[in-house]
C-alpha positions, 0 to 999 in steps of 0.5 A: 277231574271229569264226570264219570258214569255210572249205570244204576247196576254199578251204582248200586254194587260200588255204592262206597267208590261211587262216593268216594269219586264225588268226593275226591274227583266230583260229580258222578253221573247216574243213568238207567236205560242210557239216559241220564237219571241222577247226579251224586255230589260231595256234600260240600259241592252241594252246600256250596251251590245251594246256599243262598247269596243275599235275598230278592230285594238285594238281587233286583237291587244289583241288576244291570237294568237297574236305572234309567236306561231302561224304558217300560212301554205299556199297551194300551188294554181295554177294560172288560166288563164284569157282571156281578 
């Protein structure tokens, strides 16, 4: 299952096949001017890499540098003056 290429041309005139391919072999790269522009995915590909796993609470809870290895060193600032 490799990443196929497509020009916008093609894209465009096998618009079904195209679908088809990200469906049954995976992501199908788009380009325009032989830069790549865009990326078509199966619906469920997609679903499944941007659904979201727990909130920011429970990922800053399970980071490795979590505990009391990790040592914050603070520079000194001086203060600035504000006039009001």
């Amino acid at each position: 299952m490799g990443t196929q290429t497509w020009t916008v041309a093609e894209a465009k005139a096998k618009f079904s096949e195209l679908l088809e391919k990200a469906n049954s072999e995976g992501p199908q790269k788009i380009t325009k001017h032989g830069r790549a522009t865009a990326v078509v995915v199966a619906a469920e590909a997609w679903e499944r890499k941007s659904e979201r796993k727990g909130n920011l609470a429970e990922f800053l809870a399970s980071s490795p540098l979590r505990g009391p290895g990790l040592k914050i060193r603070r520079l000194p600032m001086r203060l600035r003056k504000v006039e009001v």
